[in-house]
mmCIF file as Biopython writes it, N, C-alpha, C and O atoms, coordinates in Angstrom:
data_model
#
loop_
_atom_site.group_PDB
_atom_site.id
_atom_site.type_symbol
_atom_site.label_atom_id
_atom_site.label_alt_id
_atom_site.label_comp_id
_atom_site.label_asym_id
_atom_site.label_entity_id
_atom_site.label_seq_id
_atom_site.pdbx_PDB_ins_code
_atom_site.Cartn_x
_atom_site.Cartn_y
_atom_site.Cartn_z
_atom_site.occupancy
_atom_site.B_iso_or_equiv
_atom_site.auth_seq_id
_atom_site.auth_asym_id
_atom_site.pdbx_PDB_model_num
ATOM 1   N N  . UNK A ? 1  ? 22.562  -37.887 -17.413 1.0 0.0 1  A 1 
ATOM 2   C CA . UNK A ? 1  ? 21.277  -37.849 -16.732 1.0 0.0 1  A 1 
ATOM 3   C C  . UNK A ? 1  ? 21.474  -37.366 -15.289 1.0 0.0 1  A 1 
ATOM 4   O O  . UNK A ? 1  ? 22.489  -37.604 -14.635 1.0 0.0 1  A 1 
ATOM 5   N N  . UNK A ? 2  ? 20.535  -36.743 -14.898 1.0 0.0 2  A 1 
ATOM 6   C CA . UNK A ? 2  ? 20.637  -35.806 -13.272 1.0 0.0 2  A 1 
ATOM 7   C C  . UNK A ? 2  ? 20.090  -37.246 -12.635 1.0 0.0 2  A 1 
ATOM 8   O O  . UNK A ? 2  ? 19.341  -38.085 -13.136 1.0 0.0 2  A 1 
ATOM 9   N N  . UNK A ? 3  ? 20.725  -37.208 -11.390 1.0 0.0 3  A 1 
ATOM 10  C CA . UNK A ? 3  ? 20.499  -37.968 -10.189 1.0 0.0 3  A 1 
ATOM 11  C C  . UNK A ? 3  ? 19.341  -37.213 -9.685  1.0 0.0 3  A 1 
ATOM 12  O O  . UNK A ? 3  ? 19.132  -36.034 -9.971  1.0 0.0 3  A 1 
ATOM 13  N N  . UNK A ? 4  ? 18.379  -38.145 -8.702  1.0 0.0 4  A 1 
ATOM 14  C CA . UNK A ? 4  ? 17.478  -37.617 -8.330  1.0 0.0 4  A 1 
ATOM 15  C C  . UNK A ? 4  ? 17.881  -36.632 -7.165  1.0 0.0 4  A 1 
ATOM 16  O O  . UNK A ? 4  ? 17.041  -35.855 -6.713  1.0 0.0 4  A 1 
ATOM 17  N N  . UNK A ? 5  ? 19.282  -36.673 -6.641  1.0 0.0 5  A 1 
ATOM 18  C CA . UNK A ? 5  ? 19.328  -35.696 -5.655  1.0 0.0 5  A 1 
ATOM 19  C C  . UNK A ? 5  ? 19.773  -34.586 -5.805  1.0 0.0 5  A 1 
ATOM 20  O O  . UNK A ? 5  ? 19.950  -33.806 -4.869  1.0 0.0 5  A 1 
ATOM 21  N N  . UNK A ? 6  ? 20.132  -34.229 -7.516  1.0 0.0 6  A 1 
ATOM 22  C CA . UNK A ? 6  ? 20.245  -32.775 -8.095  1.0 0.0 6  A 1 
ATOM 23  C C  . UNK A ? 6  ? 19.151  -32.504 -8.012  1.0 0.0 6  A 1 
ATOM 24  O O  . UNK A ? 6  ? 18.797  -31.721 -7.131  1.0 0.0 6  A 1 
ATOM 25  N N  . UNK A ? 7  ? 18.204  -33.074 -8.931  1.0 0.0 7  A 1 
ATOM 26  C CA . UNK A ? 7  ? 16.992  -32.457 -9.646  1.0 0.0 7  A 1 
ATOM 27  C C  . UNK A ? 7  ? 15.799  -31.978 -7.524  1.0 0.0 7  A 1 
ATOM 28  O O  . UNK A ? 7  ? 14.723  -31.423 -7.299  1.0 0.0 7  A 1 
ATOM 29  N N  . UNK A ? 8  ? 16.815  -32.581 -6.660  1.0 0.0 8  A 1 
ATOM 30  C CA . UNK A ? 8  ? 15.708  -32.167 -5.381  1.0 0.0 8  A 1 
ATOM 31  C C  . UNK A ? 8  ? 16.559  -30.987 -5.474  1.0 0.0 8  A 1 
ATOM 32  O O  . UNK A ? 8  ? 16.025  -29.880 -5.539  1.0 0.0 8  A 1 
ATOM 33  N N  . UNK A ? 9  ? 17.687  -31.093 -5.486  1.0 0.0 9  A 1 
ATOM 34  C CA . UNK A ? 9  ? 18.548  -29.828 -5.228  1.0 0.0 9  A 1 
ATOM 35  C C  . UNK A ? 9  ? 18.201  -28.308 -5.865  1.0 0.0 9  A 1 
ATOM 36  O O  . UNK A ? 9  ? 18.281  -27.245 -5.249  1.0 0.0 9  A 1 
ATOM 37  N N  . UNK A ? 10 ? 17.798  -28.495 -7.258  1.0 0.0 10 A 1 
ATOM 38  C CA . UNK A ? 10 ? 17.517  -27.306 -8.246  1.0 0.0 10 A 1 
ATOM 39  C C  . UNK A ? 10 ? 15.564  -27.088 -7.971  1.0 0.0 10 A 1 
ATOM 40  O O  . UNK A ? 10 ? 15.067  -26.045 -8.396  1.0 0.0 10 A 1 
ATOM 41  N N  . UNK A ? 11 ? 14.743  -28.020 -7.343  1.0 0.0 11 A 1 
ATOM 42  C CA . UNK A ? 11 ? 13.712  -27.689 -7.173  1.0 0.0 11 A 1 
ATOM 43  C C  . UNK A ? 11 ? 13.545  -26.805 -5.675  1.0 0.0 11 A 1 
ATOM 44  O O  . UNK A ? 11 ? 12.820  -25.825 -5.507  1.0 0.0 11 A 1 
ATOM 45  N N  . UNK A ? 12 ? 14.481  -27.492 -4.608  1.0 0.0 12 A 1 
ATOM 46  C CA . UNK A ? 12 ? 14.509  -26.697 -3.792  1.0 0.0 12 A 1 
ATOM 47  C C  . UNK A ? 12 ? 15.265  -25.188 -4.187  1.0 0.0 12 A 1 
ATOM 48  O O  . UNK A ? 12 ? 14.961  -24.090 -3.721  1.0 0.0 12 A 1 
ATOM 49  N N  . UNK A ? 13 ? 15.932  -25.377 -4.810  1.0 0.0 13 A 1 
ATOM 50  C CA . UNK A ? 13 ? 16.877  -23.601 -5.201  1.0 0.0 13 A 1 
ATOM 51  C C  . UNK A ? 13 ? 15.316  -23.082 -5.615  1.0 0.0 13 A 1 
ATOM 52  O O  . UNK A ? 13 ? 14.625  -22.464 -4.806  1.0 0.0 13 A 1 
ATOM 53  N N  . UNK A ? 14 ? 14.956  -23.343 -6.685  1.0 0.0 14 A 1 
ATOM 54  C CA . UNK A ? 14 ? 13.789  -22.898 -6.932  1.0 0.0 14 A 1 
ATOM 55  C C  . UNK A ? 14 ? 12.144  -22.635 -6.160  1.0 0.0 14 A 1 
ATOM 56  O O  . UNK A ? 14 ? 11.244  -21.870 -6.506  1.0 0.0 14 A 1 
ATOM 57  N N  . UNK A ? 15 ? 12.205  -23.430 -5.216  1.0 0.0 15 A 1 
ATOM 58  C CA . UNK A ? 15 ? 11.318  -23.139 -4.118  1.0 0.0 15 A 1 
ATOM 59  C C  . UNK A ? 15 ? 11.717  -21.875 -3.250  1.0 0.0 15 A 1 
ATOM 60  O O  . UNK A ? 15 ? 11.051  -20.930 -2.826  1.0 0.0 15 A 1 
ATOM 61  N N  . UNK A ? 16 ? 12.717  -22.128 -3.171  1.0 0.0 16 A 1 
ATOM 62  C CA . UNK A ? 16 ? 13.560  -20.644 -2.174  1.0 0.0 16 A 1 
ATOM 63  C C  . UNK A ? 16 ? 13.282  -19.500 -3.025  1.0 0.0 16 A 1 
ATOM 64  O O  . UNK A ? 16 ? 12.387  -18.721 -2.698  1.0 0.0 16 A 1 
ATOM 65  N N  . UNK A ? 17 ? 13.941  -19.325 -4.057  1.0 0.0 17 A 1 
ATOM 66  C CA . UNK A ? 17 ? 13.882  -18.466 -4.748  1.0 0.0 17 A 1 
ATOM 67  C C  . UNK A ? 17 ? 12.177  -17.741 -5.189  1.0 0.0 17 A 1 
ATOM 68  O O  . UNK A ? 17 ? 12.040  -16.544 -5.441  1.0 0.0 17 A 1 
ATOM 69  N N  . UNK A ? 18 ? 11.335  -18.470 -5.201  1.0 0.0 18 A 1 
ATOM 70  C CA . UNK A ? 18 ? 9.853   -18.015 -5.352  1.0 0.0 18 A 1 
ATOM 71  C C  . UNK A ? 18 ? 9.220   -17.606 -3.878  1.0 0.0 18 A 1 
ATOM 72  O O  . UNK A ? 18 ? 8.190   -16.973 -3.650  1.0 0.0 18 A 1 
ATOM 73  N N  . UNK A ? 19 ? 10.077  -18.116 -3.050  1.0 0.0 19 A 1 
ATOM 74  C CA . UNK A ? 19 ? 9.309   -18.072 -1.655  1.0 0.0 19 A 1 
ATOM 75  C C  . UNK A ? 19 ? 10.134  -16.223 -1.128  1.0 0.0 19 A 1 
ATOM 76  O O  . UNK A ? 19 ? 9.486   -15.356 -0.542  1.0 0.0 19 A 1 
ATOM 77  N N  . UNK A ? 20 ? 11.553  -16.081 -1.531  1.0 0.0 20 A 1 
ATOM 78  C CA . UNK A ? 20 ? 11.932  -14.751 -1.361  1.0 0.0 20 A 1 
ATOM 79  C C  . UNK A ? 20 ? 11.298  -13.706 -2.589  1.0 0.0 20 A 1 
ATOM 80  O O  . UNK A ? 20 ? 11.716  -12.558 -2.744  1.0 0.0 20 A 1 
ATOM 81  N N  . UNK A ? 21 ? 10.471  -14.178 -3.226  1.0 0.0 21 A 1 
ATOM 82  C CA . UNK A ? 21 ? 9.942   -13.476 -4.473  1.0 0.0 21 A 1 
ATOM 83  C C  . UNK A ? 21 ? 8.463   -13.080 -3.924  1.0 0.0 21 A 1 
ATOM 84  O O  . UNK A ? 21 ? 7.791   -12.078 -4.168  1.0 0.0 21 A 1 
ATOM 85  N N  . UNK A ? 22 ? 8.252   -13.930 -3.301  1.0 0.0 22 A 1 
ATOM 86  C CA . UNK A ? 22 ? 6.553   -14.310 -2.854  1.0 0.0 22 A 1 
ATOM 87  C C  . UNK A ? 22 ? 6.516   -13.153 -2.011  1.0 0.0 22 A 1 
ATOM 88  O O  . UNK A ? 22 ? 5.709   -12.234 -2.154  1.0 0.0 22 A 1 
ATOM 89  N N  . UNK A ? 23 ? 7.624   -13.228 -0.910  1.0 0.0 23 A 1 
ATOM 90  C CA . UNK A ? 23 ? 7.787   -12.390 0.509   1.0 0.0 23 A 1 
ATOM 91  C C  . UNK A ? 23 ? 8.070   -10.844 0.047   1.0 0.0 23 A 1 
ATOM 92  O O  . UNK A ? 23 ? 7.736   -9.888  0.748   1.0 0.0 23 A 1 
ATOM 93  N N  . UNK A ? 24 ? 8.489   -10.763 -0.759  1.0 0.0 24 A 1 
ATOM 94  C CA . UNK A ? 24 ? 9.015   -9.300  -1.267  1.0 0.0 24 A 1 
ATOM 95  C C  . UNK A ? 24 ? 7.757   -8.657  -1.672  1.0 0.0 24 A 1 
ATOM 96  O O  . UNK A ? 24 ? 7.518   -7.468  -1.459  1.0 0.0 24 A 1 
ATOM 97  N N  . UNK A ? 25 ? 7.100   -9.330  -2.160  1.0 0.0 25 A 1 
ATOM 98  C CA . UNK A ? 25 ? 5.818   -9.094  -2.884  1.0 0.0 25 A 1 
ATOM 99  C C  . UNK A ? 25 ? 4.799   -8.728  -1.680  1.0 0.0 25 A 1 
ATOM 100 O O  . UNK A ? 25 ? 4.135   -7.706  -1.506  1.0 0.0 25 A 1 
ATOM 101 N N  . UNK A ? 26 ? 4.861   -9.446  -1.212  1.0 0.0 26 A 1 
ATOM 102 C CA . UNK A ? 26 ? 4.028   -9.655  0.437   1.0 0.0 26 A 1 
ATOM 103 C C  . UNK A ? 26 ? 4.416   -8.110  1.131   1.0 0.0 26 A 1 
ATOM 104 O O  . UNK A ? 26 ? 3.522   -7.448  1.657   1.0 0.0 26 A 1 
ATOM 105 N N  . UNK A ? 27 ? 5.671   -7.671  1.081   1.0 0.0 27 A 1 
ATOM 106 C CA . UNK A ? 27 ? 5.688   -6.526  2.076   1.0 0.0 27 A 1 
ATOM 107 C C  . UNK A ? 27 ? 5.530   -5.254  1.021   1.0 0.0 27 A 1 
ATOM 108 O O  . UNK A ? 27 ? 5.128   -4.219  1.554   1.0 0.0 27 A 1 
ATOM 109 N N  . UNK A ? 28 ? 5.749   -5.203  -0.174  1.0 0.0 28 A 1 
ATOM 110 C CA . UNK A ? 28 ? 5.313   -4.448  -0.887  1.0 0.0 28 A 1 
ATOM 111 C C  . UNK A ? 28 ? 3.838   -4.340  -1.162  1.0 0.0 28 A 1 
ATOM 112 O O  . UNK A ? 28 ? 3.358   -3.436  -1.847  1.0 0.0 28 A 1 
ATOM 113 N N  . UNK A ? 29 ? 3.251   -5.148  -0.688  1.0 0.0 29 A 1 
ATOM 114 C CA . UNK A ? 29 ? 2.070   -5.074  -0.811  1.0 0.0 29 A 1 
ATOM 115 C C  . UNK A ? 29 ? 1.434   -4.715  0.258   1.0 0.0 29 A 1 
ATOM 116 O O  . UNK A ? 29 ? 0.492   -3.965  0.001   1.0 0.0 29 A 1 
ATOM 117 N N  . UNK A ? 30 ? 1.613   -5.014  1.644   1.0 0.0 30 A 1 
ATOM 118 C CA . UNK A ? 30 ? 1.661   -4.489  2.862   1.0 0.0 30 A 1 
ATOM 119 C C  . UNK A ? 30 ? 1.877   -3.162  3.240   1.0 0.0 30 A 1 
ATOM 120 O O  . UNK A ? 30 ? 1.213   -2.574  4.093   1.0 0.0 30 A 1 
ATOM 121 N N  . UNK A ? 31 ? 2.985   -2.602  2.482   1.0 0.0 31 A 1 
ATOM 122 C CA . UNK A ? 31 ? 3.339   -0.773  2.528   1.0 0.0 31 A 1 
ATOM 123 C C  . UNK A ? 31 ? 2.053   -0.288  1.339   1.0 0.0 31 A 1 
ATOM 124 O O  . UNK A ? 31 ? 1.355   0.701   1.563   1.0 0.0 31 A 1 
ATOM 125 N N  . UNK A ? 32 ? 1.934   -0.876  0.472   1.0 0.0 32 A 1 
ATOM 126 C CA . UNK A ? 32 ? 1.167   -0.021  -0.492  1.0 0.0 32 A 1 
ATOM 127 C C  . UNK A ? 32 ? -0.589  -0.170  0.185   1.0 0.0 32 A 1 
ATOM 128 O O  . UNK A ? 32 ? -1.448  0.694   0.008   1.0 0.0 32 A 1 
ATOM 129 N N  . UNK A ? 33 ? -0.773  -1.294  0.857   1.0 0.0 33 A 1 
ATOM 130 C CA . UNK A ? 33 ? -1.727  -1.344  1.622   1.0 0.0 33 A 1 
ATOM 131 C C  . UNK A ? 33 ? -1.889  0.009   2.845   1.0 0.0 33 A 1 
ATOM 132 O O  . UNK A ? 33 ? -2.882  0.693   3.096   1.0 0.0 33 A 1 
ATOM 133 N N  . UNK A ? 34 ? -0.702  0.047   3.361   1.0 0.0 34 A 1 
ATOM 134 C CA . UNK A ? 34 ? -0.566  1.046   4.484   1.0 0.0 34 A 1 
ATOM 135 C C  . UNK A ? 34 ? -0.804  2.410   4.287   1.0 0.0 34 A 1 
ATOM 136 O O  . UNK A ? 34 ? -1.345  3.183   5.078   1.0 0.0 34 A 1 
ATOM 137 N N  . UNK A ? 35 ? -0.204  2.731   2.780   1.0 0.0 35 A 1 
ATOM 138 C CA . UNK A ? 35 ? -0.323  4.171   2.294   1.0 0.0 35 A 1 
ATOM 139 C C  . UNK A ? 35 ? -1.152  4.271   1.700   1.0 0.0 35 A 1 
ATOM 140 O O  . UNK A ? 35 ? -1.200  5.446   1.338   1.0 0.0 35 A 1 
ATOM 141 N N  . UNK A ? 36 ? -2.279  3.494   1.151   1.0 0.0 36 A 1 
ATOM 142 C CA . UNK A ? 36 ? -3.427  3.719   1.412   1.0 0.0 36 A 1 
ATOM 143 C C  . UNK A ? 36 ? -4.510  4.086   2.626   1.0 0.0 36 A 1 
ATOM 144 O O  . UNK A ? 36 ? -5.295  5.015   2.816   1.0 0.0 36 A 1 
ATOM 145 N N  . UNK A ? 37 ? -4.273  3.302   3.092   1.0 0.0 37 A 1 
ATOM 146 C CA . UNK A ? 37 ? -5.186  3.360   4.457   1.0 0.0 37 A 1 
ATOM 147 C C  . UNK A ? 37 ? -4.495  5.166   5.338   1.0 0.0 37 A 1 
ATOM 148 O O  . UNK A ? 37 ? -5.314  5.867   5.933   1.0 0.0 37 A 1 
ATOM 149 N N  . UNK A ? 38 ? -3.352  5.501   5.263   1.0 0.0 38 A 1 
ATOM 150 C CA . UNK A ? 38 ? -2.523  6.914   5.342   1.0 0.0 38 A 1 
ATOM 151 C C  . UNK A ? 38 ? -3.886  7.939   4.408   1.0 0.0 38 A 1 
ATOM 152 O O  . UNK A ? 38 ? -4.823  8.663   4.744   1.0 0.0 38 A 1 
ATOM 153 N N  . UNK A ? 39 ? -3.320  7.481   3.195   1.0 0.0 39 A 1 
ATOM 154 C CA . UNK A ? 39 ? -3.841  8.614   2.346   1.0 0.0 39 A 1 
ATOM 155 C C  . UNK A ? 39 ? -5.507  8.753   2.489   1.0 0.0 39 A 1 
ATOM 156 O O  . UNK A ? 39 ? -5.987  9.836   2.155   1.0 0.0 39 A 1 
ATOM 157 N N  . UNK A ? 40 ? -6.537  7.554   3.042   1.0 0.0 40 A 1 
ATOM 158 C CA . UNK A ? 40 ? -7.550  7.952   3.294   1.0 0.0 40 A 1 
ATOM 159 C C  . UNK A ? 40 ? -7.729  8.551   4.756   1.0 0.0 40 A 1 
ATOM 160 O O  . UNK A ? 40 ? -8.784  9.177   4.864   1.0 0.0 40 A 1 
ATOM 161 N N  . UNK A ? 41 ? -7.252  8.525   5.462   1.0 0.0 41 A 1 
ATOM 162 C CA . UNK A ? 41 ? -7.208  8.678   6.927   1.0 0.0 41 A 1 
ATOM 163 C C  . UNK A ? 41 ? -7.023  10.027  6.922   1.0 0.0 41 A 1 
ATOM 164 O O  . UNK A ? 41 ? -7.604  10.846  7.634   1.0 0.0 41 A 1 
ATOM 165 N N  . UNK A ? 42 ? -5.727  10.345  5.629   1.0 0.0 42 A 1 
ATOM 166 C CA . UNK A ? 42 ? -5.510  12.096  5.692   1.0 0.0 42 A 1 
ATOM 167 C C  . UNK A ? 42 ? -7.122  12.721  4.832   1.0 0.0 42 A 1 
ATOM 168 O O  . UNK A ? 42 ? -7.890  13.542  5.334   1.0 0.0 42 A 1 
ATOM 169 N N  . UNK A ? 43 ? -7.237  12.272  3.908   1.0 0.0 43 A 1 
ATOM 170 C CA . UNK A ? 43 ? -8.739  12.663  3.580   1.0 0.0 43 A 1 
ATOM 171 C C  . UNK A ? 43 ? -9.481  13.223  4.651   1.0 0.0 43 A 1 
ATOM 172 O O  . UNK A ? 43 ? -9.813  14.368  4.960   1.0 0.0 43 A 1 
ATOM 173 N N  . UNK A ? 44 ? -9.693  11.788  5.258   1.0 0.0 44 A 1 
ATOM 174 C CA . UNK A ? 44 ? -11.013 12.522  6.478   1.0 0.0 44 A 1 
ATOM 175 C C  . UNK A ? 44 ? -10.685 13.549  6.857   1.0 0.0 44 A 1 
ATOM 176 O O  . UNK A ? 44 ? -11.527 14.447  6.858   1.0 0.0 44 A 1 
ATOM 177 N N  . UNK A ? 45 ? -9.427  13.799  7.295   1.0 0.0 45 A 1 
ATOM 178 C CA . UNK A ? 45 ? -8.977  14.939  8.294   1.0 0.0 45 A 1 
ATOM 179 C C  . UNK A ? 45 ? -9.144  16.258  7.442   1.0 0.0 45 A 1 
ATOM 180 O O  . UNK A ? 45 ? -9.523  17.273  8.026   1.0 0.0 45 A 1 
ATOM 181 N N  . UNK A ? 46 ? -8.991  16.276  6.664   1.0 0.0 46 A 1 
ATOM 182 C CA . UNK A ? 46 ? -9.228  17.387  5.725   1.0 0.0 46 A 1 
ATOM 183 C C  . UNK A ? 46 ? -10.302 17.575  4.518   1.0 0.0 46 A 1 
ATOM 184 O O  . UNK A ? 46 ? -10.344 18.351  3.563   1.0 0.0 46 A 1 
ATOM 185 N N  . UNK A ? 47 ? -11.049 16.658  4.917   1.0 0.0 47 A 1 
ATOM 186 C CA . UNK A ? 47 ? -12.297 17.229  4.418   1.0 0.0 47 A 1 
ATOM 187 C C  . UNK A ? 47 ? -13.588 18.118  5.362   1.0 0.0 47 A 1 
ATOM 188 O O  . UNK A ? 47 ? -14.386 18.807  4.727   1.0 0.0 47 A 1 
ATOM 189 N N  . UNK A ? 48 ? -13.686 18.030  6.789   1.0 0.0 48 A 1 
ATOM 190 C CA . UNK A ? 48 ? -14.020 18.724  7.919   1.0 0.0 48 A 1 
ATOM 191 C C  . UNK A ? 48 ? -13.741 20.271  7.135   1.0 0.0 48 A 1 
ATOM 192 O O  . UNK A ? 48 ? -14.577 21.032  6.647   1.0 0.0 48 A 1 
ATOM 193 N N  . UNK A ? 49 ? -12.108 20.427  7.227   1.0 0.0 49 A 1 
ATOM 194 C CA . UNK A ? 49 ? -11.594 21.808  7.166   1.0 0.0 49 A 1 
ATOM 195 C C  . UNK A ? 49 ? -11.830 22.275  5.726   1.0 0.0 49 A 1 
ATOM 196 O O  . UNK A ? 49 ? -11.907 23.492  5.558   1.0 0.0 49 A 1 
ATOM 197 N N  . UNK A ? 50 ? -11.959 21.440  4.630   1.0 0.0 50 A 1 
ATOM 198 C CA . UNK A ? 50 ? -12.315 22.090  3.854   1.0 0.0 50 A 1 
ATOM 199 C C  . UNK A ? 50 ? -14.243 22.960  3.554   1.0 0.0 50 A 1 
ATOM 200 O O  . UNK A ? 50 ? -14.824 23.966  3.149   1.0 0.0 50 A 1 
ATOM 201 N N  . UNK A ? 51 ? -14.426 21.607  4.131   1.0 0.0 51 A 1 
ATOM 202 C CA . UNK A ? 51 ? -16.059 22.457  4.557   1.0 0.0 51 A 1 
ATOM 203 C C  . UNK A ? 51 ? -16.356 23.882  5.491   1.0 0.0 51 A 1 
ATOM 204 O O  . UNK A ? 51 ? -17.343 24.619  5.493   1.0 0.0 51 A 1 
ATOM 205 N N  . UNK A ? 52 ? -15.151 23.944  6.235   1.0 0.0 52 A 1 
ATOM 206 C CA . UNK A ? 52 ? -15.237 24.891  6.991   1.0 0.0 52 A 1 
ATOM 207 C C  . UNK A ? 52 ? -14.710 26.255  6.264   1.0 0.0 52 A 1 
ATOM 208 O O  . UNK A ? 52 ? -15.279 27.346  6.219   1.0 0.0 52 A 1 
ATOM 209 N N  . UNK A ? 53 ? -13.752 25.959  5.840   1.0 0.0 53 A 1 
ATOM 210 C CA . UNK A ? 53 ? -13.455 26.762  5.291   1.0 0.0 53 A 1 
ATOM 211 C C  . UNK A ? 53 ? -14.467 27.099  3.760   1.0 0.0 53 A 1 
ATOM 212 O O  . UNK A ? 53 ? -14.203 28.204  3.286   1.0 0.0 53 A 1 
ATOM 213 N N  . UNK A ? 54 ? -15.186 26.565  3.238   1.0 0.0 54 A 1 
ATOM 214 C CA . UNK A ? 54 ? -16.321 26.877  2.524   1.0 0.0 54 A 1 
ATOM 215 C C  . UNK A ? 54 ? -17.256 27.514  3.314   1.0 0.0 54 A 1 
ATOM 216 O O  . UNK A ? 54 ? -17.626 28.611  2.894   1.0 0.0 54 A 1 
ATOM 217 N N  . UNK A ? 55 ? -17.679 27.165  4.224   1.0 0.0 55 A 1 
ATOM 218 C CA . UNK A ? 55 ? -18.966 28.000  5.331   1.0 0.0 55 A 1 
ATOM 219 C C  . UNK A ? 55 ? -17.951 29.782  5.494   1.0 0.0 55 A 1 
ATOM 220 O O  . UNK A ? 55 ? -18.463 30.885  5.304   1.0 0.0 55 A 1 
ATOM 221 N N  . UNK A ? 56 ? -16.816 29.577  5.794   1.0 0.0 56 A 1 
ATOM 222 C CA . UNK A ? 56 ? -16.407 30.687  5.738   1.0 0.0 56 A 1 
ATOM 223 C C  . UNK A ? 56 ? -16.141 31.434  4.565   1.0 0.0 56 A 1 
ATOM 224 O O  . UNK A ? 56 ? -16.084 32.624  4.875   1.0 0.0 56 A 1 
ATOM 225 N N  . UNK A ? 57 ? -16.031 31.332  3.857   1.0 0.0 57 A 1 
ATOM 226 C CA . UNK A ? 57 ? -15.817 32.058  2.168   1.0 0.0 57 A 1 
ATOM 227 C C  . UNK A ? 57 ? -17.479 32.354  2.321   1.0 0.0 57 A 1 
ATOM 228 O O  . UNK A ? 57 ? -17.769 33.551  2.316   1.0 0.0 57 A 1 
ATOM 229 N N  . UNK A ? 58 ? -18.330 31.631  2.424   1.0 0.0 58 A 1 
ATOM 230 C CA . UNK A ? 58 ? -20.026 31.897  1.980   1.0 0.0 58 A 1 
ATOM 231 C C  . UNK A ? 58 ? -20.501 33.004  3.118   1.0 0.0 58 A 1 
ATOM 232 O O  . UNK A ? 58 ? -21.424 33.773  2.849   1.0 0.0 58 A 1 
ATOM 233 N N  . UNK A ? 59 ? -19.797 33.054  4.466   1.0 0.0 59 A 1 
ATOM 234 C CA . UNK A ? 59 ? -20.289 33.961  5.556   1.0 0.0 59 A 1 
ATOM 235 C C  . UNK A ? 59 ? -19.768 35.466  4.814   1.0 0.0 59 A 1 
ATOM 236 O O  . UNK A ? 59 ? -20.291 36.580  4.817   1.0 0.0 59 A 1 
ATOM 237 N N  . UNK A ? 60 ? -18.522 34.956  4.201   1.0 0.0 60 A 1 
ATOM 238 C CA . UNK A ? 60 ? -17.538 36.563  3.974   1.0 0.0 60 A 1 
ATOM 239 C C  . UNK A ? 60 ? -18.372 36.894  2.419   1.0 0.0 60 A 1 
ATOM 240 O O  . UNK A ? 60 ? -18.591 38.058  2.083   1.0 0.0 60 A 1 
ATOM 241 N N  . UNK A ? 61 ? -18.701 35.957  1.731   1.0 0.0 61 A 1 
ATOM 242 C CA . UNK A ? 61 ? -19.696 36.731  0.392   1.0 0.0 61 A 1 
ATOM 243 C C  . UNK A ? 61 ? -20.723 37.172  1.208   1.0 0.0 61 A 1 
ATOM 244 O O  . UNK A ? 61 ? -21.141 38.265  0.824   1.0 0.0 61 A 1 
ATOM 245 N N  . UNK A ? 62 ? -21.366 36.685  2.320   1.0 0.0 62 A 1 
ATOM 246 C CA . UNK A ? 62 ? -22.668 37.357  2.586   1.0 0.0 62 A 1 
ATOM 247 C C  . UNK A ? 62 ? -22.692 38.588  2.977   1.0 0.0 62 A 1 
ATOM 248 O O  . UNK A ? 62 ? -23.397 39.495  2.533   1.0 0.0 62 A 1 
ATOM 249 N N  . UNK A ? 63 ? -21.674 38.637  4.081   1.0 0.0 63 A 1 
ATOM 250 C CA . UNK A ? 63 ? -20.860 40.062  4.734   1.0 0.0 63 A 1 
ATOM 251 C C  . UNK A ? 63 ? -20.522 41.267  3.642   1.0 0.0 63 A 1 
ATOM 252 O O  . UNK A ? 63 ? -20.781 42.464  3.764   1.0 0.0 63 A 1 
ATOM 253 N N  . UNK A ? 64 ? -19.885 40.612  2.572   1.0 0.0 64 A 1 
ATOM 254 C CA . UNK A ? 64 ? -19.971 42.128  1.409   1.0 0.0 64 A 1 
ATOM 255 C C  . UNK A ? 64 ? -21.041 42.294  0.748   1.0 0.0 64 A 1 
ATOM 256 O O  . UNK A ? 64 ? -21.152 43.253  -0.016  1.0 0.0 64 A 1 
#
C-alpha cells in the first residue's frame, strides 16, 4: 500500500506535468492568435491596392 506521502508525491508529478502541458498550449495558442491578427492586418493593407489597381485596369479598358 502507498503511503500518503507517495500518492502527494505522484499527484504533484502530475500537477507539474499538466501545468507544463497547459503552458505549452497557452503559447501556442498565443502565436496562432498572433498570426492571425498578422494575416488580417496584411489583408487590410492589401486590399486598398488591390482596388486600386482594379480602378486602374477599368481606366486602361476605357482608354482602348
Amino acid at each position: 500500500m502507498k503511503s500518503k506521502y507517495d500518492e502527494l508525491q505522484t499527484i504533484t508529478k502530475d500537477v507539474k506535468h499538466m501545468q507544463k502541458k497547459i503552458s505549452r498550449f497557452a503559447c501556442c495558442n498565443k502565436y496562432l492568435s498572433k498570426s492571425q491578427e498578422r494575416r488580417e492586418s496584411t489583408d487590410r493593407k492589401q486590399q486598398p491596392k488591390t482596388e486600386k489597381l482594379y480602378w486602374a485596369r477599368m481606366r486602361r479598358d476605357v482608354k482602348d
